[in-house]
VOGU-3710 file (C-alpha; in Angstrom, 3 decimals, decimal comma):
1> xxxxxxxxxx> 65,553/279,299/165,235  63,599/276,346/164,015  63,947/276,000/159,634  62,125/274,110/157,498  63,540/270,996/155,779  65,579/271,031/152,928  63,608/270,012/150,211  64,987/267,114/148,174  66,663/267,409/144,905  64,396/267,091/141,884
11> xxxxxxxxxx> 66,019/264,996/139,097  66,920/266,920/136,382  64,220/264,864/133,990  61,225/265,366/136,693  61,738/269,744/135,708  60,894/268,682/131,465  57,402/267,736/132,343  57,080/271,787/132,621  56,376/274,030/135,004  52,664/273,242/135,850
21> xxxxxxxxxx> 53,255/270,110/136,827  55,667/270,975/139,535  55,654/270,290/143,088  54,995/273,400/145,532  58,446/273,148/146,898  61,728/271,606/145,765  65,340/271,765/144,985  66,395/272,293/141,515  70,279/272,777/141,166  71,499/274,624/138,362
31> xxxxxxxxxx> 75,592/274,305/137,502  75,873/271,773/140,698  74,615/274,728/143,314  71,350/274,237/144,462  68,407/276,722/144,606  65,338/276,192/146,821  62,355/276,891/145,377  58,978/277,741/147,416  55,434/278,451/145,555  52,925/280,333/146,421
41> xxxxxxxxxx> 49,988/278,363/147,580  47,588/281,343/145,822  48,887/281,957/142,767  47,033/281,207/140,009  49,957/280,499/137,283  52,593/278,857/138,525  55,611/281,071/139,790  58,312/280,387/142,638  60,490/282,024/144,758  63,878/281,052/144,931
51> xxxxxxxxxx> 66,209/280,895/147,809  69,930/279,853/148,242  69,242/277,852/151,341  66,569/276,284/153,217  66,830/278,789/156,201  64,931/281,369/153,424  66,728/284,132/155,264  65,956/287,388/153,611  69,747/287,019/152,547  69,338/284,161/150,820
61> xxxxxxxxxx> 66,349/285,416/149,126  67,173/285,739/145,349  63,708/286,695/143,149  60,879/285,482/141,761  60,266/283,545/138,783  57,349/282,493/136,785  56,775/281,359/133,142  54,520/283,195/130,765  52,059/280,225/128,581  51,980/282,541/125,835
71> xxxxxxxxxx> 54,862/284,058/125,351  57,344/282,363/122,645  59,520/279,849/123,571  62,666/282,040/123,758  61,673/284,490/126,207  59,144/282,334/127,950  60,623/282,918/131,929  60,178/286,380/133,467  62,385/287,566/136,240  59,568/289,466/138,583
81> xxxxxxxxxx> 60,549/292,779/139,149  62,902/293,573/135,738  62,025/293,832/132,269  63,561/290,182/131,738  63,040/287,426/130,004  65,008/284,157/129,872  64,608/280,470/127,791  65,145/278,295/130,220  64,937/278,023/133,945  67,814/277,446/134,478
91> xxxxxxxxxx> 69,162/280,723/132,936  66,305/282,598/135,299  68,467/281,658/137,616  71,679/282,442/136,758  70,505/285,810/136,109  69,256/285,946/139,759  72,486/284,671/141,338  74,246/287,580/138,997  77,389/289,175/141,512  76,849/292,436/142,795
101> xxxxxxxxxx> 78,956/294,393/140,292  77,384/292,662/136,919  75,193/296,316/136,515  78,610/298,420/136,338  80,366/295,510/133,910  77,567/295,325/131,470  77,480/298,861/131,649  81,077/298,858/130,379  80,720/296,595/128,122  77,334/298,970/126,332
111> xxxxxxxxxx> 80,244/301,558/126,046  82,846/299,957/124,444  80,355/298,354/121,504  79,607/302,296/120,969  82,933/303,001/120,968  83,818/300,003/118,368  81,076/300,450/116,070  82,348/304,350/115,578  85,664/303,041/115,066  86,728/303,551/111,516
121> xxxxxxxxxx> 89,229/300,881/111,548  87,439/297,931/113,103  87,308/294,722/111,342  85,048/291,764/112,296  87,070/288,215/111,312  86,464/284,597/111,116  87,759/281,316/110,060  86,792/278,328/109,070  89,612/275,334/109,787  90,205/271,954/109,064
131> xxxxxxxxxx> 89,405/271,040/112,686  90,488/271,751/116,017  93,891/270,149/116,481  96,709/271,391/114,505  93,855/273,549/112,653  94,508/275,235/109,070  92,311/277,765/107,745  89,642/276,649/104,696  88,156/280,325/105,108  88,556/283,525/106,171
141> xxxxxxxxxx> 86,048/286,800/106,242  86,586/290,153/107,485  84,009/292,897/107,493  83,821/296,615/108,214  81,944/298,434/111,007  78,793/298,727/108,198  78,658/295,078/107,370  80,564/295,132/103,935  82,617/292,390/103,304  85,970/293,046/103,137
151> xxxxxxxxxx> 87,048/290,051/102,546  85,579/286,299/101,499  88,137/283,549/100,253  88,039/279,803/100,231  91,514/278,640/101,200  93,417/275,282/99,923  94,923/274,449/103,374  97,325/271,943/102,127  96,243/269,307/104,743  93,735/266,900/105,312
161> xxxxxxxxxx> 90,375/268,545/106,761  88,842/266,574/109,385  85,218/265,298/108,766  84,063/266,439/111,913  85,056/269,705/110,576  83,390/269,294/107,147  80,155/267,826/108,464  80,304/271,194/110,065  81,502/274,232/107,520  80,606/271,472/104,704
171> xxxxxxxxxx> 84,037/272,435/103,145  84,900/269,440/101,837  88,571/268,661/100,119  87,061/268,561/96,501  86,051/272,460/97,162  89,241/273,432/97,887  91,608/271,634/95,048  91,317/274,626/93,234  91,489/277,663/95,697  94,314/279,662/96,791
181> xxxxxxxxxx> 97,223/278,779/99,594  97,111/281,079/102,713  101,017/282,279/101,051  99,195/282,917/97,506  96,142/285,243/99,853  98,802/286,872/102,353  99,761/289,909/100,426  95,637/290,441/99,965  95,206/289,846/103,732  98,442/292,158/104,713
191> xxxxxxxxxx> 96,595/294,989/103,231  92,931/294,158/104,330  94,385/293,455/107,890  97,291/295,338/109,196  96,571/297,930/111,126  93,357/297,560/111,759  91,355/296,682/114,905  90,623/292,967/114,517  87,641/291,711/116,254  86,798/287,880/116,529
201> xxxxxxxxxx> 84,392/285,866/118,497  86,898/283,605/120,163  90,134/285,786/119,424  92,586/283,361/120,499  91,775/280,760/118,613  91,428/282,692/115,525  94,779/284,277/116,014  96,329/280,679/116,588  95,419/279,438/113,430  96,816/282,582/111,273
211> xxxxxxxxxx> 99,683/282,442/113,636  100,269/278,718/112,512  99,925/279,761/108,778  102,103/282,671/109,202  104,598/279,941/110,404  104,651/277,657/107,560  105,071/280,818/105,078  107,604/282,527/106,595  109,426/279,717/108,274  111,297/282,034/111,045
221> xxxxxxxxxx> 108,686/282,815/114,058  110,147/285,780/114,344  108,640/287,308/111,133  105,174/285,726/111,927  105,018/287,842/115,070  106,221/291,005/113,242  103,168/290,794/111,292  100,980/289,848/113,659  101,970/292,813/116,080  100,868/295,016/113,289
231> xxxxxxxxxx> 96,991/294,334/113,715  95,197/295,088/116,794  93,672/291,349/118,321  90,877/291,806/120,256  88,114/288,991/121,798  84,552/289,683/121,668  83,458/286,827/124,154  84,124/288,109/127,217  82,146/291,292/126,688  79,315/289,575/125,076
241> xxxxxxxxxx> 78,985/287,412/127,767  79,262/289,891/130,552  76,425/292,060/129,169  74,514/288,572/129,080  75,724/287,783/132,651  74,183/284,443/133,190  76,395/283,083/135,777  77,888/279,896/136,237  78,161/279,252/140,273  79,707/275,683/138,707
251> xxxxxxxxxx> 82,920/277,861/137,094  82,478/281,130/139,361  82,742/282,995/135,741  79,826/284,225/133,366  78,246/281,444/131,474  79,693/281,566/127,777  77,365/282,595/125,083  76,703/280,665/121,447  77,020/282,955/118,595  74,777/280,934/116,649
261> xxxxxxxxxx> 77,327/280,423/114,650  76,086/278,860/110,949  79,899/277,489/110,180  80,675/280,344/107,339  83,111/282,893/108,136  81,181/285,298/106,368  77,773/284,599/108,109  79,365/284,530/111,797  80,951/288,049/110,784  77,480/289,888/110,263
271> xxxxxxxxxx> 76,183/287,537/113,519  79,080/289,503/115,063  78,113/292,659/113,971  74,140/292,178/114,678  75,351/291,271/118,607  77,819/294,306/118,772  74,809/296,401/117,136  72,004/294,704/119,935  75,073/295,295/123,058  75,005/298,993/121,502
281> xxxxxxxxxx> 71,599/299,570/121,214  70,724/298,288/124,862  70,017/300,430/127,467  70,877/299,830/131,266  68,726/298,174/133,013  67,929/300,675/136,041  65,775/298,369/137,849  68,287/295,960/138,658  70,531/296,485/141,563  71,950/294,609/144,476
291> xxxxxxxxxx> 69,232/295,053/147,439  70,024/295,690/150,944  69,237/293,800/153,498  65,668/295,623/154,094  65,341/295,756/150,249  65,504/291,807/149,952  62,752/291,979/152,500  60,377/294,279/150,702  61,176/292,499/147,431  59,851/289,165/149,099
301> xxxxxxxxxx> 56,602/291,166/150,631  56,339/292,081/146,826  57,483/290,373/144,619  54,654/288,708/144,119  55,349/286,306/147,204  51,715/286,879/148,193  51,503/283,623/150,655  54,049/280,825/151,597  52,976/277,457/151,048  50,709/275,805/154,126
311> xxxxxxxxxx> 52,558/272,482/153,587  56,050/274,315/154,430  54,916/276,064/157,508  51,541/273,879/158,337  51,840/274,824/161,786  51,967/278,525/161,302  55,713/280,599/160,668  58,274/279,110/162,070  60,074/280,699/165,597  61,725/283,947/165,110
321> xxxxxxxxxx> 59,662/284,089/161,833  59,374/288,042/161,851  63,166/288,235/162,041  64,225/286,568/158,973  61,776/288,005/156,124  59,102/284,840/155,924  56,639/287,404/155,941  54,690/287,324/152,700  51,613/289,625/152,021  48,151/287,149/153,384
331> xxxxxxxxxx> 49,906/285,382/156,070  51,594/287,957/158,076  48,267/287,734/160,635  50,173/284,449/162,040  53,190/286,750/163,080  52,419/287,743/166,534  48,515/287,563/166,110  48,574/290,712/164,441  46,069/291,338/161,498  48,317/292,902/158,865
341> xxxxxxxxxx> 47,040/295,077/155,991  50,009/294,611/153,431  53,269/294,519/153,091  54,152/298,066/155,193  52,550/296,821/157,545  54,434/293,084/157,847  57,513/295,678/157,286  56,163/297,192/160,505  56,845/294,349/162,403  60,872/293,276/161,420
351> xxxxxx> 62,979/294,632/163,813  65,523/297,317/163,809  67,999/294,516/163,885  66,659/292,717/160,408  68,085/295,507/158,466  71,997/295,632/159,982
//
């Protein structure tokens, strides 16, 4: 079967000139995968269709895009189809080239923010540290399931802080002559933490640093893990960005999500808790499912894919045409001479064979 040719790459500077002045047809790549995109030739606002390869097999078919003029900046890319908005491009399309269980994992992930935000004993925490390599905490914040602080201390970390660090948090060395050592705070955070479910944005690294702290108090390892086994670690990135599930085809993994953290313990604890609250709060998203093979075929008849561009196909469809799902509402009369109505009747025309 004859294809169309590939399109050639658009430079990653030629897509900031936005979206209206944009060629018909091109290549964007997104995390080093590219993503063929084919407009419309009717459309009156710019949208595209987006396809994993040039063949534009009904398989390789993943949605339609389009931006929205006045809708604010955040939200300014709709996803045809869902309720969905996205920032960027870019993001559009990692939400199309989601994997076909993302639906039942950010389903999970709605349940267990219900479940933690009835938990009694759950405990949002931060730190702020004196940098990233042999890090000490500067601050630490803890609140309850309600938002109420639970805890809010400066800490004199004995140890240089870096100034990448303070250009950050702004903790500076003068602030924290005066404050309390991590040993002087310990019995404080024994009771505010021990035994409770402790839930950080970036677990791991939180945990290192208290781990490291616990280390130079108690001198013996073995006691800093003794405490530590008495609080319940658990990382809130993994579900956040799975109910997000922009996906990296560069890592094969969900792209990671920014907090927006503002470099205070206390602040990124109630950004926590607003996140868990919006995960909670979300409802599943019904509408979006992994189509079948004749699904991806009515989604391209429409999806708003009212006409594929003349300079793709100048001569009329390609050979083999009605197999492979380039039928799009106003052109199907090319396929086979036939005058079609719509898209049931272009559906009409696939064979049997289109939907295996």
């Amino acid at each position: 079967m004859h294809c169309p040719a590939h399109p050639e790459p658009v430079a990653e500077h030629e897509l900031r000139g936005g979206p209206e002045r944009w060629a018909s047809e091109f290549t964007a790549v997104v995390d080093s995968e590219p993503v063929v995109c084919i407009r419309p030739d009717d459309a009156q606002l710019p949208h595209w269709s987006l396809y994993r390869h040039p063949g534009l097999l009904p398989d390789d078919y993943l949605g339609t895009l389009h931006p929205h003029p006045y809708d604010p900046p955040d939200s300014r890319w709709r996803v045809q189809v869902v309720e969905e908005r996205h920032t960027t491009f870019d993001d559009a399309v990692r939400s199309l080239r989601r994997p076909a269980d993302w639906q039942q994992s950010r389903d999970r992930v709605i349940t267990w923010a219900r479940l933690a935000l009835t938990d009694p004993e759950l405990l949002i925490v931060d730190l702020q540290t004196t940098g990233l390599r042999t890090p000490h905490a500067v601050q630490i914040a803890a609140t309850d399931r309600h938002g109420t602080l639970v805890l809010d201390h400066t800490i004199n970390p004995q140890a240089d802080i870096d100034p990448g660090a303070t250009a950050l948090h702004k903790i500076a060395a003068h602030d924290v002559t005066a404050a309390e050592t991590f040993s002087a705070l310990l019995p404080r955070l024994t009771r505010a933490l021990q035994g409770r479910r402790c839930l950080a944005y970036n677990m791991p690294f939180d945990r290192h640093v208290i781990e490291r702290e616990l280390n130079r108090h108690y001198a013996r390892p073995e006691a800093a893990q003794r405490w530590l086994r008495k609080c319940r670690w658990e990382d809130a990135i993994v579900p956040c960005t799975q109910w997000r599930g922009l996906w990296s085809a560069k890592r094969n993994a969900y792209r990671y999500q920014p907090l927006g953290s503002q470099y205070d313990a206390s602040v990124n604890c109630r950004l926590l808790l607003d996140r868990l609250t919006a995960i909670a709060d979300s409802q599943a998203q019904a509408h979006w499912k992994v189509l079948s093979r004749a699904g991806r075929c009515a989604r391209m008849l429409d999806d708003g894919c009212r006409r594929t561009p003349r300079a793709v196909f100048p001569s009329g469809l390609p050979d083999g045409a009605e197999h492979t799902g380039y039928l799009h509402r106003g052109l199907c009369e090319k396929v086979r001479g036939e005058a079609l109505s719509g898209s049931a009747d272009a559906m009409r025309l696939l064979p049997q064979r289109a939907f295996m």
